[in-house]
KOLGUSE-219019 format. One record per residue: residue number from 1; residue in one letter; z, x, y of N, C-alpha, C in turn. Coordinates in steps of 0.001 Angstrom, whole numbers, always signed. Example, Ala and Ser with C-alpha at 12.3 -4.5 7.8 and 13.67 -1.06 7.14 Angstrom:
// residues 2
ATOM; 1; A; +7800; +13190; -5690; +7800; +12300; -4500; +7800; +13200; -3300
ATOM; 2; S; +7080; +12850; -2250; +7140; +13670; -1060; +7870; +12900; +30
// end
This chain:
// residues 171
ATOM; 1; X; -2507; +15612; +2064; -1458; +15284; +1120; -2043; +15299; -281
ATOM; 2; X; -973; +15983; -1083; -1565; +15673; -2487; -49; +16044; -3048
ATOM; 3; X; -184; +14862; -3790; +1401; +14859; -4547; +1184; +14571; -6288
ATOM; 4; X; +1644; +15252; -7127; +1438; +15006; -8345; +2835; +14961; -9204
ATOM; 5; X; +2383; +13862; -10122; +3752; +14192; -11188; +2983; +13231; -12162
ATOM; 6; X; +3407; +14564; -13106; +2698; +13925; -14656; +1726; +13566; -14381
ATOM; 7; X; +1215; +12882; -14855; -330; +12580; -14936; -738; +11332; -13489
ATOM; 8; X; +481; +10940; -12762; -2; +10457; -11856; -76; +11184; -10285
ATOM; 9; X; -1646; +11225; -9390; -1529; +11812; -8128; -1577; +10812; -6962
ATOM; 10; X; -1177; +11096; -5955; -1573; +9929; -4835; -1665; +11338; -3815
ATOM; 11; X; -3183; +11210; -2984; -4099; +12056; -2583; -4858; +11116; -993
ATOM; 12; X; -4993; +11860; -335; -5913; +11460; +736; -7212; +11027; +356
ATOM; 13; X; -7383; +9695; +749; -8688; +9432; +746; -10061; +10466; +1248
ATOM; 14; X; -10895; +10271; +682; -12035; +10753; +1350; -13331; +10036; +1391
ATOM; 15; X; -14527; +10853; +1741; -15440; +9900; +1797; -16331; +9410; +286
ATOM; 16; X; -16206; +10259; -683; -16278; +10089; -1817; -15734; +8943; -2711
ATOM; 17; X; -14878; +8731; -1985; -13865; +7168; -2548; -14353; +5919; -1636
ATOM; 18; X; -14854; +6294; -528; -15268; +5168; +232; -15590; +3820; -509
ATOM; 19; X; -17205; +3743; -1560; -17701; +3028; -2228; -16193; +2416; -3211
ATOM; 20; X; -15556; +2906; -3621; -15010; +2682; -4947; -13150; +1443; -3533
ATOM; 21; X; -12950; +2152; -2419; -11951; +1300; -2145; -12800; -69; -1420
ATOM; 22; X; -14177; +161; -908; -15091; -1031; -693; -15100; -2723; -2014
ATOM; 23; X; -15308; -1940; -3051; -15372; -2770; -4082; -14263; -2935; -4646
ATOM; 24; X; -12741; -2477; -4352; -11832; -3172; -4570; -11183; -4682; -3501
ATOM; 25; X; -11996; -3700; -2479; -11507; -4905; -1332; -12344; -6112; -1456
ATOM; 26; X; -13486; -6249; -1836; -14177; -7043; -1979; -13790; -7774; -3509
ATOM; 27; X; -13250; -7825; -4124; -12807; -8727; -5388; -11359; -9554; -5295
ATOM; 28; X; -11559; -10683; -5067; -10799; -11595; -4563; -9594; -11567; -5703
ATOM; 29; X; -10190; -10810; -6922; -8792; -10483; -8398; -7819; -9635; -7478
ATOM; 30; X; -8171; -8409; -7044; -7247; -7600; -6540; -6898; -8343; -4849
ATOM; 31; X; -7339; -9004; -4297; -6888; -9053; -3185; -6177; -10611; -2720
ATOM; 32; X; -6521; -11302; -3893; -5306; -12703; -3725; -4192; -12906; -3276
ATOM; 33; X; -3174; -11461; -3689; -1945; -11675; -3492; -1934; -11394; -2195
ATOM; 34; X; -3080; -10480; -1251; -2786; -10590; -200; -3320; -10964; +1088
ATOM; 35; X; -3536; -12536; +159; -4059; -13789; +866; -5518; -13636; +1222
ATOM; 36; X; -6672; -13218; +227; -7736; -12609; +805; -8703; -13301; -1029
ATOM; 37; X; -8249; -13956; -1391; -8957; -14493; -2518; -10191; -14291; -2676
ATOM; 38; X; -11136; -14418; -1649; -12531; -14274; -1758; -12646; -12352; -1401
ATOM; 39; X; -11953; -11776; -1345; -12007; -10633; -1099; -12069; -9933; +311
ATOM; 40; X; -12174; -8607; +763; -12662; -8395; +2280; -13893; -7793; +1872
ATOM; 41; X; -14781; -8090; +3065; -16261; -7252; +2700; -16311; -6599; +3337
ATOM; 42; X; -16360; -4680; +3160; -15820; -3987; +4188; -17333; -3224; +4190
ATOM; 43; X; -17115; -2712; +5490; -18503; -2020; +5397; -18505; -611; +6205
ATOM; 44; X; -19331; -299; +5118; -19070; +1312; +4644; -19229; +2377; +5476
ATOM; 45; X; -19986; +1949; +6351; -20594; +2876; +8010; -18984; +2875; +8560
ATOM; 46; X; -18209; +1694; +8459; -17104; +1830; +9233; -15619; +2409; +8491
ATOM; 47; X; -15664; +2412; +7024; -14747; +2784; +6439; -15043; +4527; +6901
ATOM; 48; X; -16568; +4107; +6892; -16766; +6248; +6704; -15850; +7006; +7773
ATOM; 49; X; -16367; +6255; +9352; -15559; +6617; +9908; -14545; +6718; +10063
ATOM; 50; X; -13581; +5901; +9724; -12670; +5465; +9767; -11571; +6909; +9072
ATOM; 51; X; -11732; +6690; +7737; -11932; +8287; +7114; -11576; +9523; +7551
ATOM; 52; X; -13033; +9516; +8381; -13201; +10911; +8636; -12448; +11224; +10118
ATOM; 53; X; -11608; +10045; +10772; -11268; +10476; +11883; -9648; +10092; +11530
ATOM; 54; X; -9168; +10228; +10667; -7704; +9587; +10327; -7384; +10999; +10608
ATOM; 55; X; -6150; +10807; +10843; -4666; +12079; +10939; -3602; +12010; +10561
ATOM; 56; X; -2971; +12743; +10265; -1553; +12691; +9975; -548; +11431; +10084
ATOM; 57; X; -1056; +11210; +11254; -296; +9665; +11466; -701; +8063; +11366
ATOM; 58; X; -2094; +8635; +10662; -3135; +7236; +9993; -3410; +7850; +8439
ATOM; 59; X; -3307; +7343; +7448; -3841; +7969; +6537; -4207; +6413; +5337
ATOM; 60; X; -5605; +6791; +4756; -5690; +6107; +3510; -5351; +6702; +2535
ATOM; 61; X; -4571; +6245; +1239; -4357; +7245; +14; -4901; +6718; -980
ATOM; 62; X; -4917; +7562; -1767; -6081; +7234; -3183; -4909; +7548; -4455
ATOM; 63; X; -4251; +6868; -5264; -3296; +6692; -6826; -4607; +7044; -7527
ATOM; 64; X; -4257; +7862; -8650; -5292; +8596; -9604; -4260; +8258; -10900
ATOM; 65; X; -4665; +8496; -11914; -3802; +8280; -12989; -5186; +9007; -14227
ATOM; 66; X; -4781; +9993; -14521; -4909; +10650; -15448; -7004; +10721; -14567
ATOM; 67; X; -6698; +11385; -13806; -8062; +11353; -13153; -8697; +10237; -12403
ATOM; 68; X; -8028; +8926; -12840; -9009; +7882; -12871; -8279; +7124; -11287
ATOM; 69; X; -9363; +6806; -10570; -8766; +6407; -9503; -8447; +4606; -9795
ATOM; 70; X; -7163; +4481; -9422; -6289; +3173; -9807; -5819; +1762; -9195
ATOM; 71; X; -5560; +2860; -7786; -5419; +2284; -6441; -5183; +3066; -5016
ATOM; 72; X; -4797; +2010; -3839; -4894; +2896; -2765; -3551; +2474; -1939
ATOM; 73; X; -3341; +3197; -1239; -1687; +2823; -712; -2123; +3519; +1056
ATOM; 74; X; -1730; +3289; +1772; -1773; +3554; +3361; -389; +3621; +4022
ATOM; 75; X; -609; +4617; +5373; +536; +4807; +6168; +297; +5049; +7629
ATOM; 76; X; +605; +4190; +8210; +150; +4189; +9520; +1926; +4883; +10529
ATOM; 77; X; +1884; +5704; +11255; +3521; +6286; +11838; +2946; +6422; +13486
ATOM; 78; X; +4472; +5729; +13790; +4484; +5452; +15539; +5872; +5951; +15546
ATOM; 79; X; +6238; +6425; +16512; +7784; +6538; +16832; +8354; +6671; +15988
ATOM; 80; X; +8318; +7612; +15169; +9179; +7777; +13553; +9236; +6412; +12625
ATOM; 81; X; +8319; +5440; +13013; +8475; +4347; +11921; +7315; +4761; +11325
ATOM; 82; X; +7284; +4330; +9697; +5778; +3882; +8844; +5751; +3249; +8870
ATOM; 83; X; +4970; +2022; +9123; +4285; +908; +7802; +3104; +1022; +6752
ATOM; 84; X; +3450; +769; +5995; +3006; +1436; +4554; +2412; +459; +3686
ATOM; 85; X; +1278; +470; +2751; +723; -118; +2397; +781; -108; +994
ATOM; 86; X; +438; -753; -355; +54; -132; -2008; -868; -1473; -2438
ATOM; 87; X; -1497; -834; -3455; -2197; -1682; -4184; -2650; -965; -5383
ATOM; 88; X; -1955; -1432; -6309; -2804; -1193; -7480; -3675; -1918; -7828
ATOM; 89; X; -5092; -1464; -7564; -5903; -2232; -8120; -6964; -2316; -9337
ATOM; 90; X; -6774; -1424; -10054; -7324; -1547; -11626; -5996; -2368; -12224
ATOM; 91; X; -6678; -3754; -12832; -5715; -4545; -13454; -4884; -3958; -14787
ATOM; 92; X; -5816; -3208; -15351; -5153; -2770; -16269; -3826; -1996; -16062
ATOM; 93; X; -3733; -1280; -14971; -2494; -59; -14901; -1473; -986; -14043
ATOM; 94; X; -1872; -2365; -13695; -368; -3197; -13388; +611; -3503; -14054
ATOM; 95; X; +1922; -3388; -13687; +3285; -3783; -14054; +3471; -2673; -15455
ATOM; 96; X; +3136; -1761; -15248; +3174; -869; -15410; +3980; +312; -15204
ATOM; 97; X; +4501; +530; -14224; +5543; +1038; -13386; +4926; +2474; -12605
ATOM; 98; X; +3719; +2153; -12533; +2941; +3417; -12015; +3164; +3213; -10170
ATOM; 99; X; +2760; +1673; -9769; +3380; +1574; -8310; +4425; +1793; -8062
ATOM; 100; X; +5409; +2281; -8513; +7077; +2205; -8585; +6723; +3938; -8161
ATOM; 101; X; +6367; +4197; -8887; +5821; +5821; -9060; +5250; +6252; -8049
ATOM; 102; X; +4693; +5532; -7912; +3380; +5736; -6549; +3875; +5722; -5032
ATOM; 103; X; +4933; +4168; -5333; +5602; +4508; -4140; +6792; +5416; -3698
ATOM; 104; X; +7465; +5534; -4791; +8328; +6595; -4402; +8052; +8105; -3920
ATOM; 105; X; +6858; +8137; -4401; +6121; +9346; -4159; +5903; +9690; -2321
ATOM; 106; X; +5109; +8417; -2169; +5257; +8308; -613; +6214; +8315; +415
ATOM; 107; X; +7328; +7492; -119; +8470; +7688; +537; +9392; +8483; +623
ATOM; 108; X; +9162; +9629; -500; +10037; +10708; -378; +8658; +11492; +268
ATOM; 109; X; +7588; +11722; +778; +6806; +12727; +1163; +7279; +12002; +3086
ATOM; 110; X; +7207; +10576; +3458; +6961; +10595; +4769; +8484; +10872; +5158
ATOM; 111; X; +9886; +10398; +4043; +11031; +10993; +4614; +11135; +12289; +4809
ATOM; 112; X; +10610; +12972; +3863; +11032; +14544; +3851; +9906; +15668; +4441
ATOM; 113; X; +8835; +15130; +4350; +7937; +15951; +5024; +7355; +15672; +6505
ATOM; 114; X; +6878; +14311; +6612; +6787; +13301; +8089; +8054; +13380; +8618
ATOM; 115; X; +9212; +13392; +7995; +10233; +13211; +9099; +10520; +11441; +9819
ATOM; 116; X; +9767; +10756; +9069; +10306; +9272; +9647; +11595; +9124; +9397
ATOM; 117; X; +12168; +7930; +9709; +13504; +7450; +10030; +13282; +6324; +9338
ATOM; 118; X; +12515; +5472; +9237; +12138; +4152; +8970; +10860; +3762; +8374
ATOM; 119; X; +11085; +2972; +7417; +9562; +2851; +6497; +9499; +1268; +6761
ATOM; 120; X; +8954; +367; +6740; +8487; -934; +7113; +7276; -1818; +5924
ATOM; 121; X; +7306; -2255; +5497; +5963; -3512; +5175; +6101; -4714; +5193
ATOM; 122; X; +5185; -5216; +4938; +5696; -7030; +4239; +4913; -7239; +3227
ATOM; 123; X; +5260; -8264; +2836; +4791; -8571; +1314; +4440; -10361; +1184
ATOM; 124; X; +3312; -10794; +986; +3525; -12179; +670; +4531; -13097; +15
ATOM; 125; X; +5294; -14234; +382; +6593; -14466; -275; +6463; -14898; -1648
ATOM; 126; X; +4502; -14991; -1887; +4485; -15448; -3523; +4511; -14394; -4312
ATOM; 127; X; +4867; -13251; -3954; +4238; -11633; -4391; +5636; -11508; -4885
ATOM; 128; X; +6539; -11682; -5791; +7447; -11983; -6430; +7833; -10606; -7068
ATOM; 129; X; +6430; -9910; -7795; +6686; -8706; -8286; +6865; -7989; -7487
ATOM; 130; X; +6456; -7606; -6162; +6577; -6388; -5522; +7652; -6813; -4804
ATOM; 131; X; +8334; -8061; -4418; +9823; -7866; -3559; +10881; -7437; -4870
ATOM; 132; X; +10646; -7322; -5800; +11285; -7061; -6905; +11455; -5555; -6810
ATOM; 133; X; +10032; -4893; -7193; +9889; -3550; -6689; +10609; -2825; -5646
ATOM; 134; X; +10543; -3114; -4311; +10853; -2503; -2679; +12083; -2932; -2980
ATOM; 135; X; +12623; -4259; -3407; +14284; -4460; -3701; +15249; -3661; -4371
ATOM; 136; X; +14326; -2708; -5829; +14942; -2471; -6651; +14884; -624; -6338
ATOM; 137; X; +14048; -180; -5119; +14106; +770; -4577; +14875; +873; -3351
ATOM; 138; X; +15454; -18; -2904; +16262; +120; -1316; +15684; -637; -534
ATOM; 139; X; +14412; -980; -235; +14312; -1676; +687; +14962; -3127; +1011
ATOM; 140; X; +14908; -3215; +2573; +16125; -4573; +3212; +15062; -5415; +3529
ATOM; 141; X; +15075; -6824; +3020; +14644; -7617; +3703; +15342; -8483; +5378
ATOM; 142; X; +14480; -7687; +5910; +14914; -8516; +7305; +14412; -9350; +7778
ATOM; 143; X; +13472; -10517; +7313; +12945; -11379; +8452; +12360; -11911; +6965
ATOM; 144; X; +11876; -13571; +7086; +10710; -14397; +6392; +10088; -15157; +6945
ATOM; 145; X; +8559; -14818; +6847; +7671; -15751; +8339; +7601; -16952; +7164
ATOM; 146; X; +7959; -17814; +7322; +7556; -19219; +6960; +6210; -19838; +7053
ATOM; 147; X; +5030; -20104; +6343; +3784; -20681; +7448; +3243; -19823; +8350
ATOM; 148; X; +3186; -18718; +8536; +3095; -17974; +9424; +1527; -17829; +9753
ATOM; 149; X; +404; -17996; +8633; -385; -17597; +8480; -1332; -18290; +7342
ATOM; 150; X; -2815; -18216; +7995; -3709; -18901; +6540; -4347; -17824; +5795
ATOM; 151; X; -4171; -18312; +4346; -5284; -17184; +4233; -6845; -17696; +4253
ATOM; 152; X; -7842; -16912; +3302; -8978; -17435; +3412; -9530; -18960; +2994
ATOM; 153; X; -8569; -19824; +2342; -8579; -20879; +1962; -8350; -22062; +2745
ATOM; 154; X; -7740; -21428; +3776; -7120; -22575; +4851; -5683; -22770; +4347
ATOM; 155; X; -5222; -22423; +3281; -3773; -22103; +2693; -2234; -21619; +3443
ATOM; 156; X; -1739; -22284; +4151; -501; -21962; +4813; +25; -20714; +3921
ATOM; 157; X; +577; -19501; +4279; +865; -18571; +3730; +2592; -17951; +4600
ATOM; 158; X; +2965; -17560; +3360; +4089; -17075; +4320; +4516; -15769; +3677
ATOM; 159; X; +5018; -14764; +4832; +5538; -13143; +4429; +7073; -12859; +4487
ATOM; 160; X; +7286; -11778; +3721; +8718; -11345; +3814; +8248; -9983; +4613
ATOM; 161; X; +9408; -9682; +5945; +9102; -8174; +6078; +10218; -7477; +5314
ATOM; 162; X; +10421; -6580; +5426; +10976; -5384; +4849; +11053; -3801; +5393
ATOM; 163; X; +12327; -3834; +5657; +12449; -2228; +5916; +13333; -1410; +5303
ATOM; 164; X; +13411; -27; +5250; +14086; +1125; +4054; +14502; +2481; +5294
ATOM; 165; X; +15487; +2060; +5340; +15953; +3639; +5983; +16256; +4980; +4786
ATOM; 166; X; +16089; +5806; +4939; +16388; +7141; +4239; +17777; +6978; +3521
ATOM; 167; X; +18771; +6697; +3814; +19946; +6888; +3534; +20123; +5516; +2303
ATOM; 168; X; +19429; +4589; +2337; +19443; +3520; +1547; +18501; +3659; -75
ATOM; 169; X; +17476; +4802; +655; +16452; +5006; -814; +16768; +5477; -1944
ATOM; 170; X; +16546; +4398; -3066; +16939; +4754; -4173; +15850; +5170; -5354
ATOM; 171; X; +15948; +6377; -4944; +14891; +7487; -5795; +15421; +7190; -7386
// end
């Protein structure tokens, strides 16, 4: 996959990006909102693989913005569903409207080119900006786990899921 418009691309990961989505996961700035404050410490023997054995129906993606890699977004597809991932994680290019960008990008590539039926995520219920986002693009909230979950703090945490059929997306 490689999708471009204007100066923003969202591209298949590779192993070249490995190091660079390692050290986003590991900074508890970018990964708070999703309940991971102290960060994840991922390690790199296993991202490699990970990588290099993805397909069509696993994929990591890499957001570029004027060259510069920004963030990473994922799509995992079973039975014509996605669940789908984003993160912008250079602080600077947030609220910005480049994830808005980023995601639409994806969701018109897995409706129209994947052929899904159904796109899926969740979102932490403190993540305020991005149910704003998926809201203001079509997506339905169907379900809110209450407590569902700690994060690394011992912090009761709770998610909204969310799903977007084709016919609802508002490009």
């Amino acid at each position: 996959m490689y999708i471009k418009k204007d100066s923003l691309i969202v591209r298949h990961a590779t192993i070249d990006d490995i190091q660079v989505l390692c050290d986003w996961w590991s900074d508890g700035k970018v990964m708070a909102h999703a309940g991971f404050p102290n960060g994840i410490h991922t390690d790199v023997d296993e991202l490699m693989d990970k990588i290099k054995n993805e397909n069509d129906s696993s994929r990591w993606l890499i957001v570029e913005i004027d060259s510069n890699r920004v963030g990473e977004m994922s799509y995992r597809t079973k039975d014509n569903v996605s669940e789908i991932g984003i993160k912008i994680c250079n602080l600077f290019y947030q609220e910005k409207g480049y994830g808005t960008l980023a995601l639409k990008m994806l969701i018109k590539y897995l409706f129209n080119e994947m052929k899904v039926k159904k796109i899926i995520l969740d979102t932490n219920l403190n993540n305020t900006r991005a149910q704003h986002v998926y809201e203001k693009i079509g997506f339905i909230k169907v379900a809110v786990q209450i407590n569902s979950w700690k994060n690394q703090l011992g912090i009761l945490q709770s998610s909204v899921d969310y799903e977007l059929m084709k016919e609802d997306f508002l490009d």
